[in-house]
C-alpha positions as CSV (number, residue, x, y, z in Angstrom):
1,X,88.1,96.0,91.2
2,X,88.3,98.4,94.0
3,X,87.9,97.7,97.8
4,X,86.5,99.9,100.9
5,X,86.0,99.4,104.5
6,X,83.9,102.0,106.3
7,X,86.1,104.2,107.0
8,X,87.1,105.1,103.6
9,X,83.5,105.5,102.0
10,X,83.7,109.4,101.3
11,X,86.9,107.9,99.0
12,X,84.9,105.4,97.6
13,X,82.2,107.5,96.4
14,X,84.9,110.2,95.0
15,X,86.4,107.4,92.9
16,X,83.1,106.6,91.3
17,X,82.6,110.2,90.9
18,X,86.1,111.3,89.8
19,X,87.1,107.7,87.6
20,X,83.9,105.4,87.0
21,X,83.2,107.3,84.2
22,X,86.3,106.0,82.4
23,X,85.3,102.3,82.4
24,X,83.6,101.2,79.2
25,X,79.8,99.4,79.0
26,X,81.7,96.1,79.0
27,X,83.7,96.4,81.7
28,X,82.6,95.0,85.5
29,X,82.9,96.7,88.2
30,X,83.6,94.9,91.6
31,X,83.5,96.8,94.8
32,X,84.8,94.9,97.6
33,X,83.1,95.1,101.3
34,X,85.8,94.9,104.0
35,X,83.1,95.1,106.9
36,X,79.6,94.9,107.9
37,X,79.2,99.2,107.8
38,X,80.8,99.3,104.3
39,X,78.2,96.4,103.2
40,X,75.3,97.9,105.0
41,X,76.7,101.4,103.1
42,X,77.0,100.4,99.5
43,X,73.5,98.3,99.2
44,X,71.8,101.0,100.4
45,X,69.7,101.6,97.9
46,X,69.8,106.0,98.1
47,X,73.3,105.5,97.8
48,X,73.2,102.7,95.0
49,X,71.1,105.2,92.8
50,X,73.5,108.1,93.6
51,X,76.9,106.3,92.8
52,X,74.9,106.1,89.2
53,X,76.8,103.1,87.5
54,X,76.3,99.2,88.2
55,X,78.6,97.1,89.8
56,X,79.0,93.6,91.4
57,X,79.5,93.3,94.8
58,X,81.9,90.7,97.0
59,X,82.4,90.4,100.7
60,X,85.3,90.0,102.9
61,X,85.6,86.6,102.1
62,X,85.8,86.5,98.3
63,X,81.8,85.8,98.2
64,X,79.5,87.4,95.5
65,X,76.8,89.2,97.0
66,X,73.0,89.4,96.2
67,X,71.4,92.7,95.9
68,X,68.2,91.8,95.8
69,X,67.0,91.7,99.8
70,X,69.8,88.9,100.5
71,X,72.3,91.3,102.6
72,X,71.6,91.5,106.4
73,X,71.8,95.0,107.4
74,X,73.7,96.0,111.0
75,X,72.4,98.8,112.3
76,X,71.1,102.2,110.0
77,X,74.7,103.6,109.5
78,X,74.8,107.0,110.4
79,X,76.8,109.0,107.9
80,X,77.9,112.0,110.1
81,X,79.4,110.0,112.6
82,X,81.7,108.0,110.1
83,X,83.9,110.9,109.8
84,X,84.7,110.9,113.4
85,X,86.0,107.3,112.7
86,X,87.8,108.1,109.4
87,X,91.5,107.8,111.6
88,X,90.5,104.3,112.2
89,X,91.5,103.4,108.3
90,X,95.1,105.5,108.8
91,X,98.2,103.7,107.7
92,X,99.3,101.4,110.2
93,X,96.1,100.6,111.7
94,X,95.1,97.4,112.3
95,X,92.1,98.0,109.8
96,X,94.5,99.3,107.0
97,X,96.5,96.2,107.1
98,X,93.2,93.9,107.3
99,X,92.2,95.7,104.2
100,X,95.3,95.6,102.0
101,X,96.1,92.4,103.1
102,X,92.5,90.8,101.7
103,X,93.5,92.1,98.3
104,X,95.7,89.4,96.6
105,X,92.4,87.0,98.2
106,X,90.2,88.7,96.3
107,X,91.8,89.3,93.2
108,X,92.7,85.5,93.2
109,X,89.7,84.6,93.6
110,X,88.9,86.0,90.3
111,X,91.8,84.8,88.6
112,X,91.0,81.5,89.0
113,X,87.5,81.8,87.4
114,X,89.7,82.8,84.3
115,X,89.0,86.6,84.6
116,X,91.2,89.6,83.8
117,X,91.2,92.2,86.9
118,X,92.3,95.5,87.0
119,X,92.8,96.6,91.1
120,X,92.7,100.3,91.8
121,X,93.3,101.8,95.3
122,X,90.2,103.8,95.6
123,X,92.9,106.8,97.1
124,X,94.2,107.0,93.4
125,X,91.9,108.6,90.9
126,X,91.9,108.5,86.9
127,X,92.3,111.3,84.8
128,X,91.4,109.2,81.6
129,X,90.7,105.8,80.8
130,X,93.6,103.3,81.4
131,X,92.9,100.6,78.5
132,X,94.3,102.1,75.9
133,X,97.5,102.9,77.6
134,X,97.5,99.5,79.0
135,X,97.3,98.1,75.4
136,X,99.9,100.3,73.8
137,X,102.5,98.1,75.7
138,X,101.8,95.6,74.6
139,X,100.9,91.6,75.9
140,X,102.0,91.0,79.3
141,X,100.8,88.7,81.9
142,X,101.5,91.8,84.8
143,X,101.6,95.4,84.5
144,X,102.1,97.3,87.8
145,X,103.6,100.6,88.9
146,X,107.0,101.7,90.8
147,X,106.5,103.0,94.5
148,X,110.1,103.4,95.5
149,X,111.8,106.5,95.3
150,X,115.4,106.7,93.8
151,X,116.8,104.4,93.1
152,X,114.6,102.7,91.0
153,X,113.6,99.8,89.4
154,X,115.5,97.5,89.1
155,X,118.2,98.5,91.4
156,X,115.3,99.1,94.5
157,X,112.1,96.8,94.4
158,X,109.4,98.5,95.5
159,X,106.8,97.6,93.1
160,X,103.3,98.9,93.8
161,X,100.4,96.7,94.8
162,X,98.0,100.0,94.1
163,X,97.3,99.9,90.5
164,X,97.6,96.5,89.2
165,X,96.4,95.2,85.7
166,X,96.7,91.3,86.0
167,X,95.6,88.2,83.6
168,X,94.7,85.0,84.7
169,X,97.6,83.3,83.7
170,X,99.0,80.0,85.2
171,X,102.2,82.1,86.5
172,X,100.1,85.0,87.7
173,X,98.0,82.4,89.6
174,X,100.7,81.1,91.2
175,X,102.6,84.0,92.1
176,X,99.7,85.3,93.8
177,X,99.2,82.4,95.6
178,X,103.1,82.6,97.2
179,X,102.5,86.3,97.7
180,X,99.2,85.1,99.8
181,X,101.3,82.4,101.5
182,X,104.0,85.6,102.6
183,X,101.3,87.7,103.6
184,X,101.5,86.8,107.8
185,X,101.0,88.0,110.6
186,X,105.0,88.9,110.9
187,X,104.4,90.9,107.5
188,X,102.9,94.2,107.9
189,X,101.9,95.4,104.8
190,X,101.1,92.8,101.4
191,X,103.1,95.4,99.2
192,X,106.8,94.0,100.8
193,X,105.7,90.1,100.0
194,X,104.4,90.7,96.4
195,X,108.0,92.0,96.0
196,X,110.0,89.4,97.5
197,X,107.9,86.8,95.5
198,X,108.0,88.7,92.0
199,X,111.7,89.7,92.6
200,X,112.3,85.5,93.5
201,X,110.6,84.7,90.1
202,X,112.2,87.6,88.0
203,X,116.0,86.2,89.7
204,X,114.9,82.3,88.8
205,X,112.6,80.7,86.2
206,X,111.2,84.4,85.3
207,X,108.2,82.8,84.5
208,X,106.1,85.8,85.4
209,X,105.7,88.0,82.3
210,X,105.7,91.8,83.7
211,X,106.1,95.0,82.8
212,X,106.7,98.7,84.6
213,X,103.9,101.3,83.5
214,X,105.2,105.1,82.5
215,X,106.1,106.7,85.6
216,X,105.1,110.0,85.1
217,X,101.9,108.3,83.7
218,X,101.4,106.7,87.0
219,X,103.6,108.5,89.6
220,X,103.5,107.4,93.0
221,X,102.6,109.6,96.1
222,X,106.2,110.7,96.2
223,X,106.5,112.0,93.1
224,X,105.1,115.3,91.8
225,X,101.9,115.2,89.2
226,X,102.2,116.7,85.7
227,X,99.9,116.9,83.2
228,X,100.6,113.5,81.3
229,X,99.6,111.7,84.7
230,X,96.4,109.0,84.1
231,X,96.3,108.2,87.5
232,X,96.7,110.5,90.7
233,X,97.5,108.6,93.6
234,X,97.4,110.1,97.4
235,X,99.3,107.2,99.0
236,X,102.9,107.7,101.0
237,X,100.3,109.8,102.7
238,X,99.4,108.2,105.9
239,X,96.1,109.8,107.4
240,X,92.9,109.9,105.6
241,X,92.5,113.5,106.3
242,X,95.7,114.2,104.3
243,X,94.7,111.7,101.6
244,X,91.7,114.1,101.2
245,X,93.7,117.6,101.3
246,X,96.5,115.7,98.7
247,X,93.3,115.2,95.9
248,X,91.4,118.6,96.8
249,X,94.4,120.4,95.7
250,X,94.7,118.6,92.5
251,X,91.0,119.3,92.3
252,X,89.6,115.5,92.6
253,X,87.9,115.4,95.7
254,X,84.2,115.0,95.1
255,X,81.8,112.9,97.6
256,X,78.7,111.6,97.9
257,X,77.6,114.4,100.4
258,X,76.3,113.2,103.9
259,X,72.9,112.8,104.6
């Protein structure tokens, strides 16, 4: 599952580019429409055909959405002009938060129709498929990355929210349900209440079964990226425009270009 609001559509198309082609035949993939430019964007059909895989869509409420003449268009979305909005999706910004905010939503809404989700920030690309990887450690209910710098888990928790392999377990459900529950207005980003909750489980009951990936496998934004990493992730970056220098220099930057 990956999610996009408009001003992050040159990322989206550079993760299809850059990582789609690591997902197998049977896996789904769900792109998530934060607003009505980033749905009017990704059913347009030039653009469907040029992103070259299938995928399901879902709305900003957690609503499957029909391809087939069923989406309400705004108005033609002029491609040139989003870059000159691109700031709006900064860190910070009230349409950052909306965005990463909606994702434990979406993801739950999946987990309760018994499905296993794998959510990718769409400002990390792959270098190789993850599944394998995943796998070789073995059968967890959570497997998620490390953000924090030294010290790390589990003397700091700073657990990612980024890159997030997740089964639709009856501890996972409800563990996502608190974190939704501590996602309010007074919290500013989701990443600080999927800690407290997970941290509260691991110090009680523990009865979410998790598990840290490989750190040099999946190094966060902070961290410097060597050839073993599977994922390279552009986030303690806070503008867009350094999101996009950060993956140009590790050569995985990559567009749709505008029309």
């Amino acid at each position: 599952m990956i999610s996009f609001s408009s001003s992050y559509f040159d990322f989206l198309t550079n993760w299809f580019v850059t990582s789609a082609k690591f997902l197998t035949d049977d896996d789904v993939l769900l792109v998530v429409a934060e607003d009505d430019e980033a749905l009017s964007l990704i059913t347009d059909t030039s653009i469907v055909e040029q992103l070259g895989r299938p995928f399901a869509l879902m709305d900003n409420q957690s609503q499957f959405v029909d391809f087939d003449g069923q989406v309400q268009r705004v108005n033609t979305v002029d491609l040139k002009h989003l870059a000159e909005l691109s700031s709006r999706g900064d860190y910070g910004t009230e349409e950052y938060e909306k965005v990463t905010k909606a994702k434990p939503d979406h993801m739950l809404a999946l987990l309760q129709q018994g499905c296993t989700v794998h959510y990718t920030d769409i400002d990390a690309v792959w270098t190789a498929g993850l599944w394998d990887v995943i796998a070789s450690m073995g059968s967890h209910d959570l497997y998620v990355t490390d953000d924090g710098q030294a010290p790390f888990w589990p003397k700091s928790w700073y657990l990612c929210t980024c890159q997030m392999h997740v089964q639709p377990t009856d501890s996972v459900i409800k563990l996502f349900q608190d974190w939704i529950q501590g996602c309010d207005p007074s919290q500013k980003h989701d990443q600080i209440s999927f800690n407290q909750v997970l941290h509260s489980d691991h110090q009680g009951n523990k009865t979410v079964d998790f598990v840290l990936m490989e750190r040099a496998e999946f190094p966060p934004g902070c961290d410097p990226v060597t050839d073993v990493a599977k994922v390279i992730h552009a986030n303690w970056i806070g503008r867009t425009g350094g999101k996009k220098e950060f993956l140009q220099r590790h050569n995985m930057w990559f567009p749709l270009a505008r029309g």
